[in-house]
N, C-alpha and C positions, 0 to 999 in steps of 0.2 A: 083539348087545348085549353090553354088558363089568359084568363085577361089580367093586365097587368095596369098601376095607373103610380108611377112615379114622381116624387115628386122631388126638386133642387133648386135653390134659392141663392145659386151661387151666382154671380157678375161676370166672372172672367173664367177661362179657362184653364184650370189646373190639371194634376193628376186625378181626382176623382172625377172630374167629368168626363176626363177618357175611360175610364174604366167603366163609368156608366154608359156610355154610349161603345162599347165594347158591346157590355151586357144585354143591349136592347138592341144592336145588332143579330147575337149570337138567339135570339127568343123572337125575335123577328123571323130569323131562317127558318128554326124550326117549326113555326105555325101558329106562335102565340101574336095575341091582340094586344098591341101596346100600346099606351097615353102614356102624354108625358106634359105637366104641370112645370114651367122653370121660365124666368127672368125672360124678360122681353127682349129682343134685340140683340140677343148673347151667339155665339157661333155653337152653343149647344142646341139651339133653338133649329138653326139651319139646318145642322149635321144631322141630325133626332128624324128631322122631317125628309131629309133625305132618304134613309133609308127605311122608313116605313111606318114609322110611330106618329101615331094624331097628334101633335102640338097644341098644349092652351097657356096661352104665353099670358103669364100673372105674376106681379109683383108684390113679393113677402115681404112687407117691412120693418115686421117685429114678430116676436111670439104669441102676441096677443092681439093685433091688427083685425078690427071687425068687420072693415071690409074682406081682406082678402080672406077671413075667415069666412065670409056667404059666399064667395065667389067662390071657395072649396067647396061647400055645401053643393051648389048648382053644379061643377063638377062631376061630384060624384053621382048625383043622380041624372046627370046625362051618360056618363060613363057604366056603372055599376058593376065594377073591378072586381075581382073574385079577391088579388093579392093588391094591400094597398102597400107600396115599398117609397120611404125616405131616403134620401141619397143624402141631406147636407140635416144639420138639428133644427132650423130656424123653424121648420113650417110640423116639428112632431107636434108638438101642442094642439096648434088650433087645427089640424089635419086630423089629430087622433079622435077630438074634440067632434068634428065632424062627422067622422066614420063613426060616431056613437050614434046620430044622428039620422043620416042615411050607412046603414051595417056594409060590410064587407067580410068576407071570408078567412080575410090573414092580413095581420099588419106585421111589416116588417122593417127595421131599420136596416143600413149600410152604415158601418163605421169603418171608416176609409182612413183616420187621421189620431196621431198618435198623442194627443193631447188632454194629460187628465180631463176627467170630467172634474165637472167645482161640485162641491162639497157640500150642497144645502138640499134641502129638503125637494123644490123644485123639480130640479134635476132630476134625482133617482127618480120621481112621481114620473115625470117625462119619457125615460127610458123604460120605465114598468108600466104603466097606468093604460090596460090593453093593448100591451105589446105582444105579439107571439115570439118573435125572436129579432135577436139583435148579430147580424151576421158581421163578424170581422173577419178582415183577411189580413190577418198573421196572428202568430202566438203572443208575439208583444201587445197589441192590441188587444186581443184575450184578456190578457192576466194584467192591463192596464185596467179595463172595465171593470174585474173582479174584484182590484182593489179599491177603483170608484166606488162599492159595494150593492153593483148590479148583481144577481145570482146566477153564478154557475150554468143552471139548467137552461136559462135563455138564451145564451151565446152557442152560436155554431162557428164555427172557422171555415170561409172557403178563401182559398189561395187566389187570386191574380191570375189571369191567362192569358197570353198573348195568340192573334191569327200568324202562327208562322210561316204561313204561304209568304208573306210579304216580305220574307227572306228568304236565300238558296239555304239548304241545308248544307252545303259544302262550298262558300261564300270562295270565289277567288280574289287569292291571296296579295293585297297590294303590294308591288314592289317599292320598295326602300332600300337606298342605297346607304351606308355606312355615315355620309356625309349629309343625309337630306334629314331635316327635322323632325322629330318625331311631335305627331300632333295630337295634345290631350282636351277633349270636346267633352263637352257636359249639356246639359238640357235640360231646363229646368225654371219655374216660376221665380222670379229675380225679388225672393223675399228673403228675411232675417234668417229664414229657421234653414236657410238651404247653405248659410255656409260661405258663401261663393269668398269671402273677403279673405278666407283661408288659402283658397287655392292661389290668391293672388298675391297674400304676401308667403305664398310657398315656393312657389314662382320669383319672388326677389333674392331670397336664400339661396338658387340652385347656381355652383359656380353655370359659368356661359349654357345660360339659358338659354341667350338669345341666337347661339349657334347651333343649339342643341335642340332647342323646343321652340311649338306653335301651340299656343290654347285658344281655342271657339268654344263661345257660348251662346247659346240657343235660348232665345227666350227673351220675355219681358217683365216687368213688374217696380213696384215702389222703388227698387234698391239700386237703378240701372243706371241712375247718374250718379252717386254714392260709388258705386262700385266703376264707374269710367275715370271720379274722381283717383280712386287709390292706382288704378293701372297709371294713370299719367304722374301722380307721385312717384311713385314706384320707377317711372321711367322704363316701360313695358308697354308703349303703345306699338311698336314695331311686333312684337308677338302675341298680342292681346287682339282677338276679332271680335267684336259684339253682334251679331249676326238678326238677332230680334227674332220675334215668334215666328213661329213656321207652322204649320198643322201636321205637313209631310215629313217628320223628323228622321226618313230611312236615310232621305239624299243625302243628311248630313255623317250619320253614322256610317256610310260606306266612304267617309273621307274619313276619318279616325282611327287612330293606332291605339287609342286607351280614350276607356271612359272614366270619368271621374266627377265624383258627385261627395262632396264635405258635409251632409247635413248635419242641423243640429237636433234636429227631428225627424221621423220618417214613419208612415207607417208600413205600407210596401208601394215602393218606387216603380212607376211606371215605365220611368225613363232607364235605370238601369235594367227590368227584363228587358226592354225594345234591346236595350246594349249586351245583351246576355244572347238576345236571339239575330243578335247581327254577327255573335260568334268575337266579340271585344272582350280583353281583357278590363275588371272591373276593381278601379280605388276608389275605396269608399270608409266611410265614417261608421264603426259598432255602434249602432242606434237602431233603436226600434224595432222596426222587420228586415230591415239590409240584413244579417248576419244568417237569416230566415234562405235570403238568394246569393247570398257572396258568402261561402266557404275560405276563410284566410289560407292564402297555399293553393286553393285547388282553382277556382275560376278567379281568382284576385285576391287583393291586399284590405286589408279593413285595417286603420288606424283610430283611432281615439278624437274625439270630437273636439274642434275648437285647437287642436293642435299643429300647427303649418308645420315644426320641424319635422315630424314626422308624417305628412305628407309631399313635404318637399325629398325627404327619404324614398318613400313607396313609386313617387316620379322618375327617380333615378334611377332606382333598380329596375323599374322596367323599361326603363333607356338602355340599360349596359345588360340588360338580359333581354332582347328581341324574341327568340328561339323558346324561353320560355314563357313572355308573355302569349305568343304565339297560341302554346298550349293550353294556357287558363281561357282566351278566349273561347278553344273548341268544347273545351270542357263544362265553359257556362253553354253553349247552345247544348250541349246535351242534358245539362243541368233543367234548361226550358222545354228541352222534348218527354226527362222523364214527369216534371212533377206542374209543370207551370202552363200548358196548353188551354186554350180557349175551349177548346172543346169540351174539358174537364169543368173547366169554371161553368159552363151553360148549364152542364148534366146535374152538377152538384146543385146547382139551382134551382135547377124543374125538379127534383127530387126533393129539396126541403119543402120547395111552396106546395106539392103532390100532398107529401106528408103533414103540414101543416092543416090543409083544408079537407084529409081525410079524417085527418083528428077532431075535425068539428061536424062533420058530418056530412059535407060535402061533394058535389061531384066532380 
């Protein structure tokens, strides 16, 4: 069994902290020893300790911070982690810094998010400067890093996985009647890069919408009075719900006839698997690693970023085609049973950190 001691420096709840607390669930089960170093007070801190992982709830305030740089220090020599694994950039420096200090077996980053890296000297030093590997999940993310000009050999790719127990594999079929709205939900952190003001003036374009369609949004963030502001412009408070964050986001997806998510970035979307393995048809925005889980034509529509006309398009067609959005939903849950399962992601895991700390001589 391998000990693990993560670390995340994130405030609020996004897609990478679900995925991290996936991952420390699924290495939890199998009999690994988990820490986990992240933000005081956060519902990662809660959730983490729920299911099994020691919590040392610390505040990173910068990349160079000397406090929290001793207080990693203490850390690790209370811990003494075989794999020391980053989830967010803030804490690689003085984290790596430290693990030079008190050693560990493997250090590894998570890149979770599809956002160059910056371009000075720093940086690269940060990603390489006793790194073993730098795990992305998706290809975009890959050949984003490469162009950063991290090297090739440090990058692994492992995919995203969802628990699909927390879905039926053959979900029963909501009925809709010909006349009753069809409802387009999304779920998602209410920032810049997600888009959302598309959907909403994609939503003013479609003739009667307001006979035709319901949109729910899940979720919180910077952008939620901004984005209330455009719905009541827009004159779409009658079909517009803001629903606010949820942790449990199945309840909402088995009220959904389409998922839809406009980002303008992505690296792999948490929220459309969960929408893949609820068996939903998926509109979505060609970015990043979306195109990676949404096949155009076969589990959904992928449109062009920043464009409402043609997502006010992709809305329609699967209004007036029920019968075949129908089928793109079945087809993304199979899409999530062939390549996207949690189980795969755990394995893939225990299998690089294996190979990582046999490579050094480890047991």
């Amino acid at each position: 069994m391998l000990s693990f001691l993560f670390i995340d420096t994130e405030r609020v709840w996004r897609g990478g902290q679900d995925q991290l607390l996936t991952l420390i669930k699924g290495l939890c089960a199998r009999g690994h020893t988990i820490h986990l170093v992240c933000e005081p007070s956060t519902l990662l801190e809660a959730r983490a300790g729920e299911i099994g992982a020691s919590v040392y709830p610390l505040k990173v305030r910068s990349e160079f911070g000397p406090a929290s740089f001793l207080n990693l220090i203490f850390a690790l020599r209370k811990i003494r982690p075989q794999i020391l694994a980053f989830n967010t950039p803030k804490a690689i420096f003085i984290g790596t810094l430290a693990s030079r200090i008190v050693p560990v077996g493997a250090r590894i980053i998570f890149r979770r998010v599809s956002f160059p890296l910056r371009r000075n000297p720093f940086t690269r030093m940060k990603y390489t400067w006793g790194i073993d590997c730098i795990v992305a999940i998706s290809k975009s993310i890959h050949s984003q890093l490469q162009t950063g000009g991290l090297p090739k050999s440090k990058i692994r790719i492992i995919y995203e996985g969802m628990d699909l127990s927390l879905y039926p594999a053959s979900p029963p079929l909501r009925p809709r009647s010909p006349e009753e709205p069809m409802v387009v939900g999304t779920v998602a952190h209410l920032s810049r890069e997600k888009g959302l003001q598309y959907l909403i003036e994609a939503a003013s374009q479609i003739p009667a919408a307001k006979e035709r369609l319901r949109f729910v949004i899940v979720g919180d963030g910077d952008c939620l009075q901004e984005l209330r502001a455009l719905v009541q412009a827009k004159g779409l408070e009658d079909i517009f719900q803001f629903a606010g964050f949820h942790t449990n986001i199945s309840q909402y997806m088995k009220t959904f006839d389409v998922f839809a998510l406009p980002s303008l970035s992505e690296g792999l979307s948490s929220a459309i698997l969960e929408a893949m393995a609820a068996s939903l048809p998926i509109i979505a925005t060609d970015v990043g690693g979306i195109p990676e889980l949404v096949q155009d034509g076969d589990n959904g529509l992928l449109v062009s970023p920043a464009d409402s006309a043609a997502l006010a398009r992709a809305i329609e067609h699967m209004a007036d085609n029920p019968e075949a959005a129908r089928r793109m939903g079945l087809r993304g849950r199979e899409r999530m049973e062939e390549q996207f399962t949690l189980e795969r992601k755990i394995l893939e895991t225990e299998q690089l950190c294996s190979s990582l700390l046999h490579g050094r001589g480890s047991s």
